[in-house]
KEVOVO-324888 format. One record per residue: residue in three letters; x, y, z of N, C-alpha, C, O in turn; residue number from 1. Coordinates in nm, 2 decimals. Example, Ala and Ser with C-alpha at 12.3 -4.5 7.8 and 13.67 -1.06 7.14 Angstrom:
2
ALA, 1.32, -0.57, 0.78, 1.23, -0.45, 0.78, 1.32, -0.33, 0.78, 1.42, -0.33, 0.85, 1
SER, 1.28, -0.22, 0.71, 1.37, -0.11, 0.71, 1.29, 0.00, 0.79, 1.34, 0.11, 0.80, 2
END
This chain:
133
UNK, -5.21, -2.84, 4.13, -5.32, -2.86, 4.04, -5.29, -2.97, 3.94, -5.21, -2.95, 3.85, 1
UNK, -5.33, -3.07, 3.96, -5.32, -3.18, 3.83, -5.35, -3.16, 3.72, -5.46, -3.11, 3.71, 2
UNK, -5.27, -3.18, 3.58, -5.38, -3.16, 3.46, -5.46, -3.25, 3.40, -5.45, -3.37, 3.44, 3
UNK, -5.53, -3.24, 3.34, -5.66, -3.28, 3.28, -5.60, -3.43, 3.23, -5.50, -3.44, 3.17, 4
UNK, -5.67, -3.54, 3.25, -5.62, -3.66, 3.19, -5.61, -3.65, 3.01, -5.69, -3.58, 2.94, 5
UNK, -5.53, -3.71, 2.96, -5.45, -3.71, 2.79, -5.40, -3.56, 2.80, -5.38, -3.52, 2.69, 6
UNK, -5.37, -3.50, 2.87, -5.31, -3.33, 2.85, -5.18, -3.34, 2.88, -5.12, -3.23, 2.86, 7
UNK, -5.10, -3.45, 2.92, -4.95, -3.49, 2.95, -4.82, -3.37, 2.92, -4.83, -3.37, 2.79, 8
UNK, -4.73, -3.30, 2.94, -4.66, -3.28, 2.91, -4.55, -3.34, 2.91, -4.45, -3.28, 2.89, 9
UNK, -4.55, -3.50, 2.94, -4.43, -3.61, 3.01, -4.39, -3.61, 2.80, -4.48, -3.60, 2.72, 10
UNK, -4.30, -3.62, 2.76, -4.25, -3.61, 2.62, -4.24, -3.48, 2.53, -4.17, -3.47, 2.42, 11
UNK, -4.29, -3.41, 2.57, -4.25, -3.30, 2.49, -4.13, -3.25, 2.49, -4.13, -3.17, 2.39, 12
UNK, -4.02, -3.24, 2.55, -3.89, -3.18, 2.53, -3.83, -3.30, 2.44, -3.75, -3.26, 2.35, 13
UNK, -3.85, -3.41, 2.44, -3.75, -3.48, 2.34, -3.83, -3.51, 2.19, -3.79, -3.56, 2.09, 14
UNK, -3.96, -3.44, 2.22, -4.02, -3.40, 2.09, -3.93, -3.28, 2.01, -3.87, -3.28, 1.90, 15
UNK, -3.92, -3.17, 2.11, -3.87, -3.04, 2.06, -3.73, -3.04, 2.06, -3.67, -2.93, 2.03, 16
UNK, -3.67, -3.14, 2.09, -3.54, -3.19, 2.05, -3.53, -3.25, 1.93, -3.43, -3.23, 1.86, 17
UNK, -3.62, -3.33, 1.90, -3.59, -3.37, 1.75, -3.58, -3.32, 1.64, -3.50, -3.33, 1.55, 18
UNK, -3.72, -3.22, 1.67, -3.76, -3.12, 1.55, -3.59, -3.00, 1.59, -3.54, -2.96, 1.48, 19
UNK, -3.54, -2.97, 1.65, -3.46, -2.90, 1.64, -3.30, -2.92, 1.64, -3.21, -2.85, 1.60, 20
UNK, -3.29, -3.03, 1.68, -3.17, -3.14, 1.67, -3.14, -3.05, 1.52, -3.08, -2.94, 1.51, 21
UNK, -3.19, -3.14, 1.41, -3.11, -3.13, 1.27, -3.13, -2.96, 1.22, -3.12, -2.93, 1.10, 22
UNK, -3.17, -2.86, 1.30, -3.19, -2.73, 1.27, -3.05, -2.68, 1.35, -2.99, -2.60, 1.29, 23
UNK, -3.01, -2.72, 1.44, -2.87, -2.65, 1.53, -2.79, -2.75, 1.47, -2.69, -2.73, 1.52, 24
UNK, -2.77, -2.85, 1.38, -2.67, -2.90, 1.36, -2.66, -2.85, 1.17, -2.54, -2.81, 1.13, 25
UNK, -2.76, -2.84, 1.08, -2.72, -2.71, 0.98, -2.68, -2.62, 1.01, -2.62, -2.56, 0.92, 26
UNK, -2.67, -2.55, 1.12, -2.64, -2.43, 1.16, -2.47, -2.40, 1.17, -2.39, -2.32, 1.12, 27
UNK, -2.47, -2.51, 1.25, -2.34, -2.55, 1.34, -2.22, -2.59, 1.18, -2.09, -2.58, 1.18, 28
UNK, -2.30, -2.62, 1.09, -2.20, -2.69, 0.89, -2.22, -2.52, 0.82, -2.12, -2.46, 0.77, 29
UNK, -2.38, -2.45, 0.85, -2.34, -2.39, 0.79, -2.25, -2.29, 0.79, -2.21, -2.25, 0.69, 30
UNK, -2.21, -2.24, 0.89, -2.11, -2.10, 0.93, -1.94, -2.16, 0.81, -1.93, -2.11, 0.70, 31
UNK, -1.85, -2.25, 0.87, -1.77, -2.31, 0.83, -1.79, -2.35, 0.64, -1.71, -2.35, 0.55, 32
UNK, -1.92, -2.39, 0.63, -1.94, -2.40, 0.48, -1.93, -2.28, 0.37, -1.86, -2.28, 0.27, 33
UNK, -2.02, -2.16, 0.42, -2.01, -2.02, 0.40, -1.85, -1.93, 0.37, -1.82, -1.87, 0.26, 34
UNK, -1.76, -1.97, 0.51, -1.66, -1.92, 0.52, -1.58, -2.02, 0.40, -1.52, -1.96, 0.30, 35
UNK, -1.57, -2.12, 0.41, -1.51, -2.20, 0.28, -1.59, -2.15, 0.12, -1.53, -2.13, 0.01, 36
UNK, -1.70, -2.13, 0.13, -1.70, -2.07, -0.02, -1.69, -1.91, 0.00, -1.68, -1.87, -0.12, 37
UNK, -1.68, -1.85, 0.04, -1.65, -1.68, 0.01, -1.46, -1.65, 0.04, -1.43, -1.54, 0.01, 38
UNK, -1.37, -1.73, 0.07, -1.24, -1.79, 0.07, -1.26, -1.80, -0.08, -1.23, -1.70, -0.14, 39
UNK, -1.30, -1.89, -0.13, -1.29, -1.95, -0.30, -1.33, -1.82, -0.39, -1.25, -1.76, -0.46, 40
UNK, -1.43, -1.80, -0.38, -1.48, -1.69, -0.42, -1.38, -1.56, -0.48, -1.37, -1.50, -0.58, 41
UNK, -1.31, -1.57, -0.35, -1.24, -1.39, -0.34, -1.09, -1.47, -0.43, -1.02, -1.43, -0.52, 42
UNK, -1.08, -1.59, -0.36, -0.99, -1.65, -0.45, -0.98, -1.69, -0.64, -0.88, -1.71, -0.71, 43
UNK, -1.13, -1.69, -0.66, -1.11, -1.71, -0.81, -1.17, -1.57, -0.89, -1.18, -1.55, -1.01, 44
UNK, -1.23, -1.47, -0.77, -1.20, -1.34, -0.83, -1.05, -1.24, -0.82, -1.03, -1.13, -0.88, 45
UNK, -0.96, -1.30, -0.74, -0.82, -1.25, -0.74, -0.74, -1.26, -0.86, -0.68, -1.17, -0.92, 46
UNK, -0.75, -1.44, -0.91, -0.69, -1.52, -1.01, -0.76, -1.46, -1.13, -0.68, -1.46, -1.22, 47
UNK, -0.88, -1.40, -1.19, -1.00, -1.40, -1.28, -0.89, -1.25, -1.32, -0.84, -1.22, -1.43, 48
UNK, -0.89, -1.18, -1.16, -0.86, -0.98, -1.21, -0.68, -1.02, -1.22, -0.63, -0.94, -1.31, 49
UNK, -0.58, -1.11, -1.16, -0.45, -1.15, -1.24, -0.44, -1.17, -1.37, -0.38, -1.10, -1.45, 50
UNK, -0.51, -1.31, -1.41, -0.52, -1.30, -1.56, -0.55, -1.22, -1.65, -0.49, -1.22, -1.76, 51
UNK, -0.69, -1.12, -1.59, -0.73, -1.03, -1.69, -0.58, -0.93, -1.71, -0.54, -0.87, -1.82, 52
UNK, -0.52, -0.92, -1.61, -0.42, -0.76, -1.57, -0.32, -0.85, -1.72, -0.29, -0.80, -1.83, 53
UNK, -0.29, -0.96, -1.68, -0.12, -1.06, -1.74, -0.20, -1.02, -1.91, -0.14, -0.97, -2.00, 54
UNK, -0.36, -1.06, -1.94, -0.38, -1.07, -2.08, -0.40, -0.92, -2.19, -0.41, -0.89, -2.31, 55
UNK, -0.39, -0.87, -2.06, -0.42, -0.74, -2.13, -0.33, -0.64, -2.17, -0.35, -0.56, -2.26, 56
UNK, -0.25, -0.65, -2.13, -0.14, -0.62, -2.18, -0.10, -0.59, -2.32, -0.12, -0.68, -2.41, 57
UNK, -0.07, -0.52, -2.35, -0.02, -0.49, -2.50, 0.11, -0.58, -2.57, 0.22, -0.53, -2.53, 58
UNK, 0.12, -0.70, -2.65, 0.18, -0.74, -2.67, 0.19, -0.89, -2.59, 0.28, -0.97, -2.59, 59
UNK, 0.08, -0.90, -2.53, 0.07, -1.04, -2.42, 0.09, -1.19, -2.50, -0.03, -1.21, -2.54, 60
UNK, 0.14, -1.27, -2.53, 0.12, -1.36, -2.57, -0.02, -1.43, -2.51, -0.09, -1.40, -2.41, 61
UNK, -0.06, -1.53, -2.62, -0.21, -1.58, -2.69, -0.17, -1.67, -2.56, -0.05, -1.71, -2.55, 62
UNK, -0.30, -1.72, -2.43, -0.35, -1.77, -2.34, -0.26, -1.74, -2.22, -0.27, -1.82, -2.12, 63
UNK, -0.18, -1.63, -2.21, -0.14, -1.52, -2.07, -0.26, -1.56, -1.99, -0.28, -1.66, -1.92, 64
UNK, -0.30, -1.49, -2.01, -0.45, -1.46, -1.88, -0.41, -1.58, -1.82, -0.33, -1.60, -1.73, 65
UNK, -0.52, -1.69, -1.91, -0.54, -1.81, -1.84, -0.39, -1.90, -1.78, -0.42, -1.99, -1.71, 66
UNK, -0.28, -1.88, -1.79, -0.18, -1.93, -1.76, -0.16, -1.89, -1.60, -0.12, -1.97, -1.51, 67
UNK, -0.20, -1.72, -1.60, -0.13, -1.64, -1.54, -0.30, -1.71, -1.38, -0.29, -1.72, -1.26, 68
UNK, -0.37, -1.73, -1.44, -0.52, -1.72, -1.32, -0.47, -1.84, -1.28, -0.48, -1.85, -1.16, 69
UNK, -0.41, -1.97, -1.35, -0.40, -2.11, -1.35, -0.26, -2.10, -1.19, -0.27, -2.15, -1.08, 70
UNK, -0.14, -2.01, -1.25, -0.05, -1.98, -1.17, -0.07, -1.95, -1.03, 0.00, -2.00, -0.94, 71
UNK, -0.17, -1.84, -1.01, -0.21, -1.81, -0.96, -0.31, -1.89, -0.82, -0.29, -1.89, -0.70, 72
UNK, -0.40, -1.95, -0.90, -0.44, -2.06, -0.82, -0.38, -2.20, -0.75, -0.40, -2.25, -0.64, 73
UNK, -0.30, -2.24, -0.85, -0.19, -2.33, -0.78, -0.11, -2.27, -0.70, -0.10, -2.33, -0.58, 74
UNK, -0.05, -2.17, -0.71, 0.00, -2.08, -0.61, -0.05, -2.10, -0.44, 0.01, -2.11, -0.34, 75
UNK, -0.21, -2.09, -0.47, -0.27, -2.02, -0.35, -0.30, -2.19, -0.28, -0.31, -2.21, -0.16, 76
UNK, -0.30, -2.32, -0.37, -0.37, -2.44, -0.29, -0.43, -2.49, -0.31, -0.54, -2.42, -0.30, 77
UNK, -0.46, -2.59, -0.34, -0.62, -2.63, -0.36, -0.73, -2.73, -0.24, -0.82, -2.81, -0.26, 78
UNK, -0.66, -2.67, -0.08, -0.70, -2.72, 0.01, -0.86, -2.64, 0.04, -0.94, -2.67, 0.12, 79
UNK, -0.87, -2.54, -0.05, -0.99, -2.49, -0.05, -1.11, -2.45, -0.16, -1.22, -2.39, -0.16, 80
UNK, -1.01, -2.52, -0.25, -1.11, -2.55, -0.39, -1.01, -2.65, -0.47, -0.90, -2.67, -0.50, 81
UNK, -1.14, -2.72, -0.47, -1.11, -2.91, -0.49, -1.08, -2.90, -0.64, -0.97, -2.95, -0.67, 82
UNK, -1.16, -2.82, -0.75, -1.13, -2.84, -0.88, -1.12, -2.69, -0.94, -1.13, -2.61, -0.84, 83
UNK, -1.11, -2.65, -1.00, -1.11, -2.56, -1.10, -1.11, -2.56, -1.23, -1.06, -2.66, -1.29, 84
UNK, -1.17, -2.39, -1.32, -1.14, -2.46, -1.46, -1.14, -2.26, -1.50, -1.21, -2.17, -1.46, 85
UNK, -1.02, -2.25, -1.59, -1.00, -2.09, -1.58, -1.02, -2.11, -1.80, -0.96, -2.18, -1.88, 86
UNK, -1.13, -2.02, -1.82, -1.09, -1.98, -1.95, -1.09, -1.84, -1.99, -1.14, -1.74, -1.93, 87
UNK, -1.02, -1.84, -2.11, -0.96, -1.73, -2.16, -1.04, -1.67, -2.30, -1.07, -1.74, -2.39, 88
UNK, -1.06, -1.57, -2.29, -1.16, -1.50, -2.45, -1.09, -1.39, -2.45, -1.05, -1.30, -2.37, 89
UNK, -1.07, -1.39, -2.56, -0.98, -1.24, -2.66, -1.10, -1.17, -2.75, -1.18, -1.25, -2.80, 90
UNK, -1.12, -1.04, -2.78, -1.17, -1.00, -2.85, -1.06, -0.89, -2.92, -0.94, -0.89, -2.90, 91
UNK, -1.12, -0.79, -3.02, -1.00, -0.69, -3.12, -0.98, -0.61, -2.96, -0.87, -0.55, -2.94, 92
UNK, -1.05, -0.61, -2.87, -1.05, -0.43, -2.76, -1.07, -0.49, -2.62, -1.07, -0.42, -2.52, 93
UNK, -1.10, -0.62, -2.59, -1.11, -0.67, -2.49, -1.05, -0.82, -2.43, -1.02, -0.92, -2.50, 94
UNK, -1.04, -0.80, -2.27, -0.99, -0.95, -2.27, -1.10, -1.02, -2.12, -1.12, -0.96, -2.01, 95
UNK, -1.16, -1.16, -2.17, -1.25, -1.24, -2.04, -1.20, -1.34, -1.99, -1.18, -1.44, -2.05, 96
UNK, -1.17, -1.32, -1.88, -1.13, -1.44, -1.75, -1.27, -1.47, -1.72, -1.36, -1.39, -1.69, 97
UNK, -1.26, -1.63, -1.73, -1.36, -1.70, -1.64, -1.33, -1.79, -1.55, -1.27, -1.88, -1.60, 98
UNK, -1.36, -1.81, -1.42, -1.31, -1.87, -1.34, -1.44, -1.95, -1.27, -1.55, -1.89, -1.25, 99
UNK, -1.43, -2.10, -1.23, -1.50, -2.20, -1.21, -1.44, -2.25, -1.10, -1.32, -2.26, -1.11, 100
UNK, -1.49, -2.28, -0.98, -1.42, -2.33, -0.87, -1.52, -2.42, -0.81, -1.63, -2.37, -0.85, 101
UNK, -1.52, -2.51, -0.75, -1.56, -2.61, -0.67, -1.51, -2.57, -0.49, -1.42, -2.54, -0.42, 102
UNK, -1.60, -2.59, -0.48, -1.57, -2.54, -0.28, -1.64, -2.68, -0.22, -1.76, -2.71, -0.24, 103
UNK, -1.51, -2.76, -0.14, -1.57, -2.82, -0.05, -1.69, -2.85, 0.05, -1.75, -2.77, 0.13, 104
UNK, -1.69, -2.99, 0.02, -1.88, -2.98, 0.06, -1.86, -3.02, 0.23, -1.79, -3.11, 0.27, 105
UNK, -1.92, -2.93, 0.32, -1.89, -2.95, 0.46, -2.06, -3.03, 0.53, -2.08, -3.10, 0.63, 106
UNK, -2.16, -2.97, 0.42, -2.27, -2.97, 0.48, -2.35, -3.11, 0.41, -2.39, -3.13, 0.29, 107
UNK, -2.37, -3.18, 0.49, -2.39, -3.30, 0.41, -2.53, -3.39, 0.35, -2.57, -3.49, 0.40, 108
UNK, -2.58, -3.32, 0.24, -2.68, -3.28, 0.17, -2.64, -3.39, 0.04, -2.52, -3.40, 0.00, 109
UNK, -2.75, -3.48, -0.01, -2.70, -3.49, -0.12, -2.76, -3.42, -0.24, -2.88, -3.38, -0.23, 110
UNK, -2.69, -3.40, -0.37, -2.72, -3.30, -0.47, -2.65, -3.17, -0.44, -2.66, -3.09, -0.53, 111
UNK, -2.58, -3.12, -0.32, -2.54, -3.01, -0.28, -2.38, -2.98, -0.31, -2.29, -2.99, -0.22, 112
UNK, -2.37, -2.95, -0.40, -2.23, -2.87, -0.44, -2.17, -2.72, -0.49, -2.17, -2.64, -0.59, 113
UNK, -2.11, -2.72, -0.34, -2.14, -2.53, -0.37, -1.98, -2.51, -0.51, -1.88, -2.58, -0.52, 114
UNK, -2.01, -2.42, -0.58, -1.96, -2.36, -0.68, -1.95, -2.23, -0.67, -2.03, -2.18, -0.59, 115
UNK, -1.83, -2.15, -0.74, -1.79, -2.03, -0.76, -1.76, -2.00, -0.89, -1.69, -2.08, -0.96, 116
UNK, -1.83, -1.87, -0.94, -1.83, -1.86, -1.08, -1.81, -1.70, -1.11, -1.90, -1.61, -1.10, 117
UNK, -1.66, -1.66, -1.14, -1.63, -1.52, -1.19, -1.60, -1.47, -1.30, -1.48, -1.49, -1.33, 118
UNK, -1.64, -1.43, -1.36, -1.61, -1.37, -1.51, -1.51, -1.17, -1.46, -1.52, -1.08, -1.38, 119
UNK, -1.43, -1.21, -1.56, -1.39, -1.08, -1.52, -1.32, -1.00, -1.70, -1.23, -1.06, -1.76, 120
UNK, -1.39, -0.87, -1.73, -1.36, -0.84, -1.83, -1.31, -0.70, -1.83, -1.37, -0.61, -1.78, 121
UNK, -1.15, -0.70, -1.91, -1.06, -0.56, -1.90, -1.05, -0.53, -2.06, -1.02, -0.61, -2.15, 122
UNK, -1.06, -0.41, -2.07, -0.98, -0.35, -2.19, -0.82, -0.39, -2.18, -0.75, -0.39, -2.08, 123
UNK, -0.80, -0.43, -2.36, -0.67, -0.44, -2.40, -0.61, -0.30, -2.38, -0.67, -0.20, -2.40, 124
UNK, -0.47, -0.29, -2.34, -0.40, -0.18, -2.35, -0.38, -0.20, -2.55, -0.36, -0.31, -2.61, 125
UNK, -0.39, -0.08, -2.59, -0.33, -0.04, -2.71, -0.28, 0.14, -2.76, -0.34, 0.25, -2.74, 126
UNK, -0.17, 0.12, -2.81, -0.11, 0.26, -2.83, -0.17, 0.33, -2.98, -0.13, 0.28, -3.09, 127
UNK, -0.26, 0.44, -2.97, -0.29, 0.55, -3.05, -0.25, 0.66, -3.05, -0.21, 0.72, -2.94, 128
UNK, -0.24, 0.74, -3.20, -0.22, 0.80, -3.21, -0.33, 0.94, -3.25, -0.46, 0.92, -3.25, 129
UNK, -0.28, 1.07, -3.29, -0.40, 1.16, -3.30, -0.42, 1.17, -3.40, -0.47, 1.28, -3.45, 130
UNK, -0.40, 1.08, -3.48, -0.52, 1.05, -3.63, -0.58, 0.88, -3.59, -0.66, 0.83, -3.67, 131
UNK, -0.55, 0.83, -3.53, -0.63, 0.70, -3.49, -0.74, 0.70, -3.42, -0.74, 0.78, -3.32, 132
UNK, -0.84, 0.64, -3.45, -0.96, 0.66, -3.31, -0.98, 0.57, -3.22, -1.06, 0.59, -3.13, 133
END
């Protein structure tokens, strides 16, 4: 049965190749992009809960933490986070690690820069007694 004259289906697959071309090829950046930022992630929450552990301490010298998250991150590489930025907050009863990472851009978007952002807050160890509160 012939079809109807203008009813063509001669072009439609490299139609539905186009429209899906750049949909399997995000797909194909995003898996690998994903896995590169949850790597950073667990990495500047590892470095975030080191620092907190080094600052909290009873007797810690003034910017432990951040020395200790900085250590830590150099330690691990920076083949998987391009920059970083670790700071340090003291309070009388508490201590905050913050941790900033940059995760390599796989997916090639412009304006698109994936980031990792962990804050991590421990009580100070301190020694009381039973008239202290």
């Amino acid at each position: 049965m012939a079809t109807p004259r203008g009813k063509s289906d001669r072009g439609s697959s490299s139609v539905e190749f186009a429209i899906l071309f750049p949909i399997i090829v995000a797909l194909l950046f995003a898996g690998p992009q994903l896995a590169l930022w949850y790597f950073a992630r667990e990495a500047a929450d590892a470095a975030a809960h080191a620092g907190a552990r080094a600052a909290s301490v009873a007797g810690a010298a003034g910017e432990a933490g951040q020395h200790a998250a900085d250590e830590y991150l150099v330690r691990l590489g920076t083949g998987t986070i391009t920059r970083y930025s670790v700071v340090e907050q003291n309070t009388a009863t508490t201590v905050s690690i913050h941790v900033t990472a940059e995760v390599p851009n796989v997916i090639p978007l412009p304006g698109f820069s994936p980031t990792v952002d962990v804050t991590v807050v421990r009580g100070k160890e301190r020694f009381t007694t039973p008239d202290s509160p």
